[in-house]
mmCIF file of the N, C-alpha and C atoms, coordinates in Angstrom:
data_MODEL
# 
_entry.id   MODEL 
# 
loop_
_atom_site.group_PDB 
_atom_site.id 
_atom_site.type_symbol 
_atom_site.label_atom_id 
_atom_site.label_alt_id 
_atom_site.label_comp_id 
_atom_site.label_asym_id 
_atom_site.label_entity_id 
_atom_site.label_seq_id 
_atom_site.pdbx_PDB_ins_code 
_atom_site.Cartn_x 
_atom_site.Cartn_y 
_atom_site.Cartn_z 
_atom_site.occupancy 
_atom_site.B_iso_or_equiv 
_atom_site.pdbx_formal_charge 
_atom_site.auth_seq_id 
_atom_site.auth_comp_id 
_atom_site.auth_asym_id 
_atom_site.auth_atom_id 
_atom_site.pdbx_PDB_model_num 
ATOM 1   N N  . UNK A 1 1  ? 37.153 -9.975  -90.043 1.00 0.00 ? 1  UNK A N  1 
ATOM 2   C CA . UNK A 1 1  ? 37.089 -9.528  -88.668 1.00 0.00 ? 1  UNK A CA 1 
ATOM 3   C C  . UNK A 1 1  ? 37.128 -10.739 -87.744 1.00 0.00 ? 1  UNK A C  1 
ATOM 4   N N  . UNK A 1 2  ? 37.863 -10.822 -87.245 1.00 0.00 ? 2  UNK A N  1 
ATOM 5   C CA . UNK A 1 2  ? 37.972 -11.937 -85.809 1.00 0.00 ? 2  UNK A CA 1 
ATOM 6   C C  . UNK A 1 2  ? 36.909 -11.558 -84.511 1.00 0.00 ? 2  UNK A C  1 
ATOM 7   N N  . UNK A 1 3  ? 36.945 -12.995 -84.031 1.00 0.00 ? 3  UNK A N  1 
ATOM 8   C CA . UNK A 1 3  ? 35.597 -13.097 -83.533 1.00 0.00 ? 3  UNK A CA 1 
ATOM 9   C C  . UNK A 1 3  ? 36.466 -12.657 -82.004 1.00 0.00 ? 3  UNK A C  1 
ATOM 10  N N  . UNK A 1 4  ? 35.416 -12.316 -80.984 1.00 0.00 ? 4  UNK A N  1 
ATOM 11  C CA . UNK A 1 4  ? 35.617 -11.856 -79.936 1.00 0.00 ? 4  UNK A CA 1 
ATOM 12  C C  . UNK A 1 4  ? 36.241 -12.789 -79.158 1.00 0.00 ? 4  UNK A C  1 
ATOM 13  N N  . UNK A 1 5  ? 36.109 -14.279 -79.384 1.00 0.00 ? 5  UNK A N  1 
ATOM 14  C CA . UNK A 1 5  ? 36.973 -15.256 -78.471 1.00 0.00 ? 5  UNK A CA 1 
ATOM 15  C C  . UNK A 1 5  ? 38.099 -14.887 -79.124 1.00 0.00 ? 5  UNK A C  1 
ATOM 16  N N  . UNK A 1 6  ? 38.248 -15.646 -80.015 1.00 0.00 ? 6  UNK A N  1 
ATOM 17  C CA . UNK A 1 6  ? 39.880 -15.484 -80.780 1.00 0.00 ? 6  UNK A CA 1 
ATOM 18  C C  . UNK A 1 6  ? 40.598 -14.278 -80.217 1.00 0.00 ? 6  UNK A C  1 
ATOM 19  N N  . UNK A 1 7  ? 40.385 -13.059 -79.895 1.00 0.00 ? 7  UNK A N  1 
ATOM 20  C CA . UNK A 1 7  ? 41.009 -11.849 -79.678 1.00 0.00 ? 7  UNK A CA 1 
ATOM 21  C C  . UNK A 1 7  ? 41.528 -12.494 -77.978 1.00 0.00 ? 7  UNK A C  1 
ATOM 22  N N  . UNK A 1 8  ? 40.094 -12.639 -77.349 1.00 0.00 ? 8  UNK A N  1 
ATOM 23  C CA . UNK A 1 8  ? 40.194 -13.594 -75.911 1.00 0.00 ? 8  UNK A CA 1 
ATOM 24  C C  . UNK A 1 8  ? 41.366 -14.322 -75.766 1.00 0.00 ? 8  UNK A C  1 
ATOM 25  N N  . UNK A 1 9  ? 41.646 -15.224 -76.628 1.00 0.00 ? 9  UNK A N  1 
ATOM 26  C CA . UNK A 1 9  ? 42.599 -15.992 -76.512 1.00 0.00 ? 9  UNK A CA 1 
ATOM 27  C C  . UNK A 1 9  ? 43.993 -15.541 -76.520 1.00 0.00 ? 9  UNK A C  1 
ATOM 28  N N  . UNK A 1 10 ? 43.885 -14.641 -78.017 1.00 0.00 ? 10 UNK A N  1 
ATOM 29  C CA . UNK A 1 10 ? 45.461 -13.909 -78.350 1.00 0.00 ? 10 UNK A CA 1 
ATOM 30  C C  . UNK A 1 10 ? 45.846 -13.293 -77.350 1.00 0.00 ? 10 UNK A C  1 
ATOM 31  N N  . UNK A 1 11 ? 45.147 -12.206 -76.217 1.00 0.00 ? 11 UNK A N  1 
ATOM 32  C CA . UNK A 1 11 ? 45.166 -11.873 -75.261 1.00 0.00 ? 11 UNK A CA 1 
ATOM 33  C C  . UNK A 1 11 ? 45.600 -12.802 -73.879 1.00 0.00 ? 11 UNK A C  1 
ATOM 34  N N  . UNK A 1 12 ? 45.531 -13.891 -73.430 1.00 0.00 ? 12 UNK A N  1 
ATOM 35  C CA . UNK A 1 12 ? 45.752 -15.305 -72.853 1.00 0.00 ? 12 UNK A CA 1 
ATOM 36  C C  . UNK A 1 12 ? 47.117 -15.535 -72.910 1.00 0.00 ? 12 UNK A C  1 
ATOM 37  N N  . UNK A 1 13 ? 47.342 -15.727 -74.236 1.00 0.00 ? 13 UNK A N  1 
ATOM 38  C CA . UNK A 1 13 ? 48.602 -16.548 -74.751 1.00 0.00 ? 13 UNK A CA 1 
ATOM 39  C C  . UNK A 1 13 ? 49.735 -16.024 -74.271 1.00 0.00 ? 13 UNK A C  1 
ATOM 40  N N  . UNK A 1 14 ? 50.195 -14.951 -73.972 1.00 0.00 ? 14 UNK A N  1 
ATOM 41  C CA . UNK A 1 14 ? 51.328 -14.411 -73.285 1.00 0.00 ? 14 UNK A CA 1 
ATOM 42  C C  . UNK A 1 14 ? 51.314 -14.863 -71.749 1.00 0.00 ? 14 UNK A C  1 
ATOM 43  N N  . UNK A 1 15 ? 49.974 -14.728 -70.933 1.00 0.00 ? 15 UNK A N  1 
ATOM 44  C CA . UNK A 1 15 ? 50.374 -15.127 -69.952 1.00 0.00 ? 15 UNK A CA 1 
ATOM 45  C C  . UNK A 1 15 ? 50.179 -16.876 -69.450 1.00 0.00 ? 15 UNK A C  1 
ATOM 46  N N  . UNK A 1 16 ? 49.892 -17.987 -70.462 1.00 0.00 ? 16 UNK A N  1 
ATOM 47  C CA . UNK A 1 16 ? 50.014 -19.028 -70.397 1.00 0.00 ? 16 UNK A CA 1 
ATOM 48  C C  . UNK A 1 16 ? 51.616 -19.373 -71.007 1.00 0.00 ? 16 UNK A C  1 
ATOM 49  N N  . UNK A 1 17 ? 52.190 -18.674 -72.242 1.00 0.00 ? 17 UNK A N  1 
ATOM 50  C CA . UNK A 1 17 ? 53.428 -19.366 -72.439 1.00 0.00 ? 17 UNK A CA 1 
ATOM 51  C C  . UNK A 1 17 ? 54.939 -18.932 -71.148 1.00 0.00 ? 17 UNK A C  1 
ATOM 52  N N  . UNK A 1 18 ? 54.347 -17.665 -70.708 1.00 0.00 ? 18 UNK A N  1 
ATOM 53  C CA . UNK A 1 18 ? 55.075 -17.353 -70.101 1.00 0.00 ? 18 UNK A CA 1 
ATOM 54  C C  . UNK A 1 18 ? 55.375 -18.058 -68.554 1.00 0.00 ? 18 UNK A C  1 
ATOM 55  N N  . UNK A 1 19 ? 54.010 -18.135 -68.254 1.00 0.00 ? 19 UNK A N  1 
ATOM 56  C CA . UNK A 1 19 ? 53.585 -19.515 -67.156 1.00 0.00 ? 19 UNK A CA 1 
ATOM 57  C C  . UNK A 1 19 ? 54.160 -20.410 -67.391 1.00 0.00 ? 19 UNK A C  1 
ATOM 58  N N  . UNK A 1 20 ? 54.287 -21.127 -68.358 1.00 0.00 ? 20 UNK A N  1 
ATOM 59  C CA . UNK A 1 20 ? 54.900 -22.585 -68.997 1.00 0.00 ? 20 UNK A CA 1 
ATOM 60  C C  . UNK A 1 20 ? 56.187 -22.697 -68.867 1.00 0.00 ? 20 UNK A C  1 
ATOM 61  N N  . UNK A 1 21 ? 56.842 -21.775 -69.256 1.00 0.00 ? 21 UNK A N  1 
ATOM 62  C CA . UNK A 1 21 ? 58.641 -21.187 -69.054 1.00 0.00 ? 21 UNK A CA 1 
ATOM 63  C C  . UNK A 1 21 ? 58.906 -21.377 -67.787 1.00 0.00 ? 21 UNK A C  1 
ATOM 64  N N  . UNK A 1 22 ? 57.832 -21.041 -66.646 1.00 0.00 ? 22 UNK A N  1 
ATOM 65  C CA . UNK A 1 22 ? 58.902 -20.809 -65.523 1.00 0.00 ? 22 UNK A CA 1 
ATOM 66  C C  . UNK A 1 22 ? 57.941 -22.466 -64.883 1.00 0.00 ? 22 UNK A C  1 
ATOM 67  N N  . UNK A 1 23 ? 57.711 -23.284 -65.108 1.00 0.00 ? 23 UNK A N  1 
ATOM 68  C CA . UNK A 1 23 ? 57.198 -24.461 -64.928 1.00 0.00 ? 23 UNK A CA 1 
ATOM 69  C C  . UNK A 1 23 ? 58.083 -25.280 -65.131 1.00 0.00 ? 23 UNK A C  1 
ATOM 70  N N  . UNK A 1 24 ? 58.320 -26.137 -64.374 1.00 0.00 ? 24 UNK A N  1 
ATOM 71  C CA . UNK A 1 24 ? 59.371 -27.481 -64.178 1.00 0.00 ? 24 UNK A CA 1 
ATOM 72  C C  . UNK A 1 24 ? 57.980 -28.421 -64.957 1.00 0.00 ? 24 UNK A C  1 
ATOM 73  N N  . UNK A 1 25 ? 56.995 -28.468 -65.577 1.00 0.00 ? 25 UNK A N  1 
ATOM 74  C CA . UNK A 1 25 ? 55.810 -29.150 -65.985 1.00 0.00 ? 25 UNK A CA 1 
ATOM 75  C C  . UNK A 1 25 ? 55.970 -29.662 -67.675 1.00 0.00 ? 25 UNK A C  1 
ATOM 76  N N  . UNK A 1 26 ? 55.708 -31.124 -68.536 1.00 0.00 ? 26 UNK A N  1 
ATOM 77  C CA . UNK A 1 26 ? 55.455 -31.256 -69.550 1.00 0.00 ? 26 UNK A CA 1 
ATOM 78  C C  . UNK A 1 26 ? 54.643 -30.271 -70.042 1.00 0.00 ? 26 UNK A C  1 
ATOM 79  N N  . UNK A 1 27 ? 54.555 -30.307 -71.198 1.00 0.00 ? 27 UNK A N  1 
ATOM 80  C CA . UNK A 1 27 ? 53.201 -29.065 -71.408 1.00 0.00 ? 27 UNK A CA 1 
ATOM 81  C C  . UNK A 1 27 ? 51.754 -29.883 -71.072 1.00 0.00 ? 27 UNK A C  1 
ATOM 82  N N  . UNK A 1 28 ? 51.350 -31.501 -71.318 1.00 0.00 ? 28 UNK A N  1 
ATOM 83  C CA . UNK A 1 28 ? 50.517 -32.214 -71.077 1.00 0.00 ? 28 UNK A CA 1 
ATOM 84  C C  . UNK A 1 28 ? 50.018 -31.625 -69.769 1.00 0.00 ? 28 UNK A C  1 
ATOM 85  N N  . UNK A 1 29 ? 51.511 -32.041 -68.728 1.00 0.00 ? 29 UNK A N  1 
ATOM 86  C CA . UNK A 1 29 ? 50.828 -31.592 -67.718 1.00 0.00 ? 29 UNK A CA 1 
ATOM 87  C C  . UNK A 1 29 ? 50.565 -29.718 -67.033 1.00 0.00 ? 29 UNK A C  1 
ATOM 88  N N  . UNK A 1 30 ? 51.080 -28.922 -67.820 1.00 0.00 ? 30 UNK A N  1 
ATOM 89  C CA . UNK A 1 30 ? 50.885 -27.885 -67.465 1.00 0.00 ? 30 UNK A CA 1 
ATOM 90  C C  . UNK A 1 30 ? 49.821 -27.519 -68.148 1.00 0.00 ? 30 UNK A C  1 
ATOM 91  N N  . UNK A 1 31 ? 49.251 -27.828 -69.074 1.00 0.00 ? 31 UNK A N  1 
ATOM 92  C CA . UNK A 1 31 ? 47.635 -27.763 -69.938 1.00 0.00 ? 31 UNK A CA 1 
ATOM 93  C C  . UNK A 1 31 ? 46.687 -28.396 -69.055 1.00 0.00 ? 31 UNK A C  1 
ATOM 94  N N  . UNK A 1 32 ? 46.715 -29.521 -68.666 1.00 0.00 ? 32 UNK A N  1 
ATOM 95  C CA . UNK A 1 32 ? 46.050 -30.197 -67.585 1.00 0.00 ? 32 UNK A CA 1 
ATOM 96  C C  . UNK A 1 32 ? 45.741 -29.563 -66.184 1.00 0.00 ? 32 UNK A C  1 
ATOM 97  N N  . UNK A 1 33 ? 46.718 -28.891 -65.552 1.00 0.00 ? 33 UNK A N  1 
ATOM 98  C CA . UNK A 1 33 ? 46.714 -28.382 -64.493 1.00 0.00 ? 33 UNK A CA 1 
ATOM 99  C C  . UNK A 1 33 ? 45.691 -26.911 -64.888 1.00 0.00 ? 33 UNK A C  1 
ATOM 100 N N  . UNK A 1 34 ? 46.232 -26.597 -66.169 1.00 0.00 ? 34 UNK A N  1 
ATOM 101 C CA . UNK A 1 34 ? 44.921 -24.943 -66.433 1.00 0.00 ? 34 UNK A CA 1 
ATOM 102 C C  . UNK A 1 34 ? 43.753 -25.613 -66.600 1.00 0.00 ? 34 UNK A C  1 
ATOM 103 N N  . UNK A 1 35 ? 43.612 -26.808 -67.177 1.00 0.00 ? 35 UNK A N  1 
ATOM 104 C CA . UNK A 1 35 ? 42.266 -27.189 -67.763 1.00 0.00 ? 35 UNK A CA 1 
ATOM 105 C C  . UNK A 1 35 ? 42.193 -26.475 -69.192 1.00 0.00 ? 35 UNK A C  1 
ATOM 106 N N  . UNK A 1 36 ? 43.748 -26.312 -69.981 1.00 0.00 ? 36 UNK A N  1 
ATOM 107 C CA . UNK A 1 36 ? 43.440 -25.973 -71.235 1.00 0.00 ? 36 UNK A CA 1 
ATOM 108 C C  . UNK A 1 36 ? 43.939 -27.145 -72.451 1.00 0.00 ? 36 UNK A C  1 
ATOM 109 N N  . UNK A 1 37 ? 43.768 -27.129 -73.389 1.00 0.00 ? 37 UNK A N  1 
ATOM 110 C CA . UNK A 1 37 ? 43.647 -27.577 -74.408 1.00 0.00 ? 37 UNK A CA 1 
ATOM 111 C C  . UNK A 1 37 ? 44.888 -28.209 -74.698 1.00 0.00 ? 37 UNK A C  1 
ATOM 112 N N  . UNK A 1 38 ? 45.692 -29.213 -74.363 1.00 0.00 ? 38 UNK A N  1 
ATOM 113 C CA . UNK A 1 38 ? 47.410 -29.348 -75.343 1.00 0.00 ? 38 UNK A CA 1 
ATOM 114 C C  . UNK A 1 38 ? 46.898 -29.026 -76.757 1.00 0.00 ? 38 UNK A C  1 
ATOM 115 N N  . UNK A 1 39 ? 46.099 -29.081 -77.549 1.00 0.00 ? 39 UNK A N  1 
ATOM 116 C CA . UNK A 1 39 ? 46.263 -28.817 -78.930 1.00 0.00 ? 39 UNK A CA 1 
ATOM 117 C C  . UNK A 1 39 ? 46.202 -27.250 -78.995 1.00 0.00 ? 39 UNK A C  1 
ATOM 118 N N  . UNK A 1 40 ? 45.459 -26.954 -78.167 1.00 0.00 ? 40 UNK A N  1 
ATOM 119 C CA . UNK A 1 40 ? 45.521 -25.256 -78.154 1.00 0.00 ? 40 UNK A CA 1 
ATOM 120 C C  . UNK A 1 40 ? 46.772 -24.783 -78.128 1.00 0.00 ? 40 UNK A C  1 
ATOM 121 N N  . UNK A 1 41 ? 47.608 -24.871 -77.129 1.00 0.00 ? 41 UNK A N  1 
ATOM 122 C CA . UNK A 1 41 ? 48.562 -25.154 -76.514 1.00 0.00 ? 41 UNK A CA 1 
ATOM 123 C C  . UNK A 1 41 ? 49.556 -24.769 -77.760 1.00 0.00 ? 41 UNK A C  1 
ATOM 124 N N  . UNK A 1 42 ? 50.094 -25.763 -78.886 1.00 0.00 ? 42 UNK A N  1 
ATOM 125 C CA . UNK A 1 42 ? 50.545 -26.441 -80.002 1.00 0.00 ? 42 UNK A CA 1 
ATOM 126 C C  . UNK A 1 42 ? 50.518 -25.175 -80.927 1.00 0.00 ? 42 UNK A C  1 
ATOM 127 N N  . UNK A 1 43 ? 48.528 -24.724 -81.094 1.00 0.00 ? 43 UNK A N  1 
ATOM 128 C CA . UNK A 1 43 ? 47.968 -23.914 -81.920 1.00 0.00 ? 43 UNK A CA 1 
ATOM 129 C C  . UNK A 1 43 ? 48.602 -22.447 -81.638 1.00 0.00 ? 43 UNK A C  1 
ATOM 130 N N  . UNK A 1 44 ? 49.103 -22.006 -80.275 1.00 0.00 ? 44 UNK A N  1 
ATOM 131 C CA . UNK A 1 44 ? 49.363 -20.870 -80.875 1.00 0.00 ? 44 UNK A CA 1 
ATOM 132 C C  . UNK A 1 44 ? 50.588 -20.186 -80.090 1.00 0.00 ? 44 UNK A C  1 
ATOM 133 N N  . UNK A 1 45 ? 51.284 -21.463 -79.802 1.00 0.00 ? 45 UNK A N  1 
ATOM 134 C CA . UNK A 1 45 ? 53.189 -21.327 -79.457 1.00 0.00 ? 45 UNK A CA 1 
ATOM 135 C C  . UNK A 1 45 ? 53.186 -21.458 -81.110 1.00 0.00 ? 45 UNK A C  1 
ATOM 136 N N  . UNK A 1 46 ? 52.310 -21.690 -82.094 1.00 0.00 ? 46 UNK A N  1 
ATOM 137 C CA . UNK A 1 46 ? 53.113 -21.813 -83.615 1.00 0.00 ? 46 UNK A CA 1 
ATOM 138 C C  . UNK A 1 46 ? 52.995 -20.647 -83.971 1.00 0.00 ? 46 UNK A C  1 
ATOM 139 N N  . UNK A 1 47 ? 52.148 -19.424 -83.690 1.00 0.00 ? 47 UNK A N  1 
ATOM 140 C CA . UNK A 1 47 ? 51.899 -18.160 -84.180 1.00 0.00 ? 47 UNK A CA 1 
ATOM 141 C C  . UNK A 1 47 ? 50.804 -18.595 -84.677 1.00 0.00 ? 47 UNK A C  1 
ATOM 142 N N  . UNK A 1 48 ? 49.699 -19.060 -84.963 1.00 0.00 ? 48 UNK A N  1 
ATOM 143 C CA . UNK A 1 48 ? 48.560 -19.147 -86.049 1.00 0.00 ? 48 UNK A CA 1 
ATOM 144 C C  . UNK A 1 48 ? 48.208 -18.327 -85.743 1.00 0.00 ? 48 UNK A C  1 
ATOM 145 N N  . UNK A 1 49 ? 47.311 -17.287 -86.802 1.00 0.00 ? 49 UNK A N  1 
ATOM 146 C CA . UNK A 1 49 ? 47.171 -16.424 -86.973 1.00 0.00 ? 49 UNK A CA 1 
ATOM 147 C C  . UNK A 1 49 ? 45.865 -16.674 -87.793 1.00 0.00 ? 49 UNK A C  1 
# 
């Protein structure tokens, strides 16, 4: 069973990659500007699951 963040997040991820797409921004700096994670970032444009 996955924990209640993790679901949090999977939920997130559509509207951060989709954010990112329409960004003229590195991802450094478009992670920076949310105040999120570049490794996060990395973690789940790969699908981890």
């Amino acid at each position: 069973m996955r924990g209640k963040r993790v679901i949090r997040l999977e939920a997130k991820w559509p509207e951060v990659a989709s954010g990112y797409a329409c960004s003229d921004l590195t991802v450094r700096a478009y992670c920076k500007a949310r105040q999120d994670a570049e490794a996060s970032f990395f973690f789940w444009r790969r699908g981890a699951r």
